[in-house]
C-alpha positions in Angstrom: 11.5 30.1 27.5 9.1 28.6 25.2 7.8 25.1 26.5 6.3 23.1 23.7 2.9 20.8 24.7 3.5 17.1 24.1 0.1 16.7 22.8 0.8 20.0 20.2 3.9 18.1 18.7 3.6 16.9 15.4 3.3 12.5 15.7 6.2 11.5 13.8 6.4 7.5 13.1 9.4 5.4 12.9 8.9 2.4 11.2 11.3 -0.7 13.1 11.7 -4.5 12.5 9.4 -6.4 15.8 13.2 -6.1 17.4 14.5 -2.8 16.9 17.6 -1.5 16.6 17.6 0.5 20.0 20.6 2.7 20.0 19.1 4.0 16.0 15.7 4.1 17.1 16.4 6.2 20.2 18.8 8.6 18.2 16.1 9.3 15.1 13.3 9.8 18.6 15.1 12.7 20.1 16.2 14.3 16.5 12.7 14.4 16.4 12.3 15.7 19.6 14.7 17.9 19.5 13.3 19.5 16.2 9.8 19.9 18.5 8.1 16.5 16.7 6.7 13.3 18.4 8.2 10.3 17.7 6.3 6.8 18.2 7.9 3.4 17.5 5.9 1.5 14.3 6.4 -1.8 14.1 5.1 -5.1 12.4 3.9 -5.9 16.5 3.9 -1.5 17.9 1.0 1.0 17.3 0.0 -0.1 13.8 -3.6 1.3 14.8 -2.0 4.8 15.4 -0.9 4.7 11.6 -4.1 6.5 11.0 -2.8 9.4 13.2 0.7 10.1 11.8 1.4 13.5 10.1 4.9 12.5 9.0 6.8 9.3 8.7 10.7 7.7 9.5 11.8 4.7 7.4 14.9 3.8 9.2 17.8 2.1 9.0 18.7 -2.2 9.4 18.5 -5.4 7.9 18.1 -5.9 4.4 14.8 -5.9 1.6 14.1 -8.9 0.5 15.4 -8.5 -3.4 12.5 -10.3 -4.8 10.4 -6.9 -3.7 12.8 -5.6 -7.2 12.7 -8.4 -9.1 16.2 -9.8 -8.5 17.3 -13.2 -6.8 18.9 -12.8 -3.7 23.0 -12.7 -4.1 24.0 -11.0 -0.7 21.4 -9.6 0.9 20.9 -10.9 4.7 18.6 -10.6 7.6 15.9 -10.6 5.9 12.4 -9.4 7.5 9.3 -10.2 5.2 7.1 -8.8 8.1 8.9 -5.6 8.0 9.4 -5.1 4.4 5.8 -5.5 4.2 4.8 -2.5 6.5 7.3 0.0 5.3 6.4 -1.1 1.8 2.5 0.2 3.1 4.0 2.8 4.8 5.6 4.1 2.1 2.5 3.6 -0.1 0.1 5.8 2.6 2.7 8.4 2.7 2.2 9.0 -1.0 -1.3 9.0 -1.1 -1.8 10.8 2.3 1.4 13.0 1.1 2.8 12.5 4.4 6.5 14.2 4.8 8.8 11.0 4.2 12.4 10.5 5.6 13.9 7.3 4.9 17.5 6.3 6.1 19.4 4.3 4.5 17.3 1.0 4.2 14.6 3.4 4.2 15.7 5.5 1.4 16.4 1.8 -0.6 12.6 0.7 0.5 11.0 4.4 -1.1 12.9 3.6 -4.1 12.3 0.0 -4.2 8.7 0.8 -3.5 8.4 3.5 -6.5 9.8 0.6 -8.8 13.3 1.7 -8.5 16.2 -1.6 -7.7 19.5 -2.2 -5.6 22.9 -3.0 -6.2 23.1 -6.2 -3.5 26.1 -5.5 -2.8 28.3 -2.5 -3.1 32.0 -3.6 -2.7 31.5 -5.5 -6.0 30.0 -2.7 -7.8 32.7 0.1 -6.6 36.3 -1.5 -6.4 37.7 -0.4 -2.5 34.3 0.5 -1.3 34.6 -0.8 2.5 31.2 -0.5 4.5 32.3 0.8 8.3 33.1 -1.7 10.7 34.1 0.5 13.8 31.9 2.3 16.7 33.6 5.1 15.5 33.6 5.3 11.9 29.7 4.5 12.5 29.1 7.7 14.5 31.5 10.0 13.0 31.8 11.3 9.3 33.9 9.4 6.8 32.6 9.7 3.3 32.2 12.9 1.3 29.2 13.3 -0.7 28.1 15.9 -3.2 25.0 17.3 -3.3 22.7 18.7 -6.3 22.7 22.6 -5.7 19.4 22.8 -7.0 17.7 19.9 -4.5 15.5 20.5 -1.3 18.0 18.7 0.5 20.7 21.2 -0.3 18.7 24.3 1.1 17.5 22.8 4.2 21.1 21.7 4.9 22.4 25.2 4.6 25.8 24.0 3.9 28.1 24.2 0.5 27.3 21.6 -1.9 29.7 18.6 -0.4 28.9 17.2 2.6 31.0 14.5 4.8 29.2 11.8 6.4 28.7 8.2 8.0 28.6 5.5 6.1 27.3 2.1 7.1 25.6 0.1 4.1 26.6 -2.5 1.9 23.7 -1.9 -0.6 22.8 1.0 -2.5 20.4 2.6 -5.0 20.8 1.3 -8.5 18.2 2.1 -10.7 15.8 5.3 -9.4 12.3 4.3 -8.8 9.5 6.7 -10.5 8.9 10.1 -9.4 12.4 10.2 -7.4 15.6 11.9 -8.3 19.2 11.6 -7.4 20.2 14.6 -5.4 23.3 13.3 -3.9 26.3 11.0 -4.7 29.3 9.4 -3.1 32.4 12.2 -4.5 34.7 8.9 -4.6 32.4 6.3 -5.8 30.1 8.3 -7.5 27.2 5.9 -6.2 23.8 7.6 -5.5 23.7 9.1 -1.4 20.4 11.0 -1.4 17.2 10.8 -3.3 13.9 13.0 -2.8 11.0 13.3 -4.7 10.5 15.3 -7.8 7.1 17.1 -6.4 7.6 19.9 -4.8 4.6 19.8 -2.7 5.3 16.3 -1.1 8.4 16.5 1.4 10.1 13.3 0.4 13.6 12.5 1.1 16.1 9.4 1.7 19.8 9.4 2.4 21.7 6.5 2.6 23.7 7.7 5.4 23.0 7.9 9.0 21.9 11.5 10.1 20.7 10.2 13.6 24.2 9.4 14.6 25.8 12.8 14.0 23.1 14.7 16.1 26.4 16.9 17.0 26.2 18.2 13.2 24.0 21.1 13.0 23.1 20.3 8.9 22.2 16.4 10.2 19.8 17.9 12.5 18.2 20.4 9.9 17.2 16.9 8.2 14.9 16.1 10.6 14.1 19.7 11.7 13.0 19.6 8.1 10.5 16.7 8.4 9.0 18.0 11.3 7.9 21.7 10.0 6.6 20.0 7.0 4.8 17.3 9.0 3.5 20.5 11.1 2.5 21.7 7.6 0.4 19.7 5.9 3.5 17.8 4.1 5.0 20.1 1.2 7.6 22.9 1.2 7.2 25.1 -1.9 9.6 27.1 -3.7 9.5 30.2 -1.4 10.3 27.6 1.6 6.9 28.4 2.9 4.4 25.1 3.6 1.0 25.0 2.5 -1.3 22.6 4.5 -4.1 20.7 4.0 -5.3 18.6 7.1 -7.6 16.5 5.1 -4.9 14.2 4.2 -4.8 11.4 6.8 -6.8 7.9 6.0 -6.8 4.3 7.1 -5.0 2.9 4.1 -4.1 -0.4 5.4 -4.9 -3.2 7.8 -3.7 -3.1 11.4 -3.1 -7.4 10.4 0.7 -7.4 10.3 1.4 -9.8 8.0 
């Protein structure tokens, strides 16, 4: 058996609110684990100084971005965390100029598309007539929305699956116009709204789904996801068109202040 050294692991961060959503947090930490990465909590109040240090980089999941980040006034968008929309927003930003692998989850894939000057539909039900977000513990952790996905995309080789795809589906908001640089890879098969975005360069690992991967752990393609992340974050950030990773270590900087707000 092959015992991996903690210190060897690629540092993987996971951007939070100051109170995190455990239960998430802990999931996206040992799909990270799992895939033989290091996860480390980032927060607007946890490890900001160890930014510097990160080879790859979570946006997850939770309360809404503040709509004036795209230029719209807020109609439904709750729980609102300026603090937090602030660091992902500089997380996001270091990621592309370090070319740090990206995964963002749900309100992370929203905030890399808000970021690259992309917008949000506030609220989904009154976009897509009988869209209901899930309510239930078990709708939450098990698969309950089918989504296609763009046989041509990253996402669908990693995945290793046939192009449709059924998943979770939390959110109430959802990608409306795509942000530069970014391209709809994925979309709901009922609603036909978008469910996955990644980046158009190949040699930057960037990818968001709006659903939650870190709750179906049990599915072998959700886990791929962040297998995924973590061999490009071992790699220097890009997976070419052979499926090999070139790397460059001389990516990493100090792009922002560890001052919070």
């Amino acid at each position: 058996m092959t015992v991996v050294q903690e210190n060897s692991r690629p540092l993987i961060g996971i951007t939070t609110g100051a109170k995190a959503n455990y239960l998430a947090y802990t999931a996206i930490g040992y799909g990270i684990w799992l895939a033989g990465g290091r996860p480390v909590r980032v927060s607007p109040k946890h490890n900001l100084r160890l930014t510097r240090n990160l080879t790859g980089l979570v946006v997850s999941g939770g309360a809404d971005i503040n709509p004036k980040l795209y230029g719209q006034t807020n109609t439904h968008s709750v729980g609102l965390d300026p603090y937090r929309d602030r660091l992902e927003a500089e997380c996001v930003e270091m990621a592309y100029a370090a070319k740090l692998p990206l995964l963002g989850i749900c309100r992370g894939a929203q905030m890399i598309n808000v970021v690259r000057g992309g917008d949000l539909h506030q609220d989904v039900p009154s976009i897509f007539d009988g869209f209901l977000p899930t309510q239930s513990t078990f709708g939450k952790v098990f698969a309950r929305r089918k989504v296609i996905i763009d046989g041509k995309s990253n996402l669908r080789t990693l995945l290793d699956k046939p192009d449709d795809l059924w998943v979770n589906s939390l959110h109430h908001q959802a990608i409306n116009r795509l942000g530069d640089g970014l391209l709809s890879i994925a979309h709901d098969a009922e609603f036909g709204m978008v469910q996955a975005i990644e980046g158009a360069d190949r040699d930057h690992f960037v990818i968001g789904v709006q659903w939650h991967p870190e709750f179906m752990l049990y599915a072998s393609a959700q886990r791929r996801i962040f297998a995924a992340l973590v061999a490009a974050s071992a790699n220097g950030g890009s997976l070419a068109k052979d499926r090999r990773e070139n790397y460059s270590r001389d990516i990493k900087a100090q792009l922002f202040s560890d001052n919070p707000a």
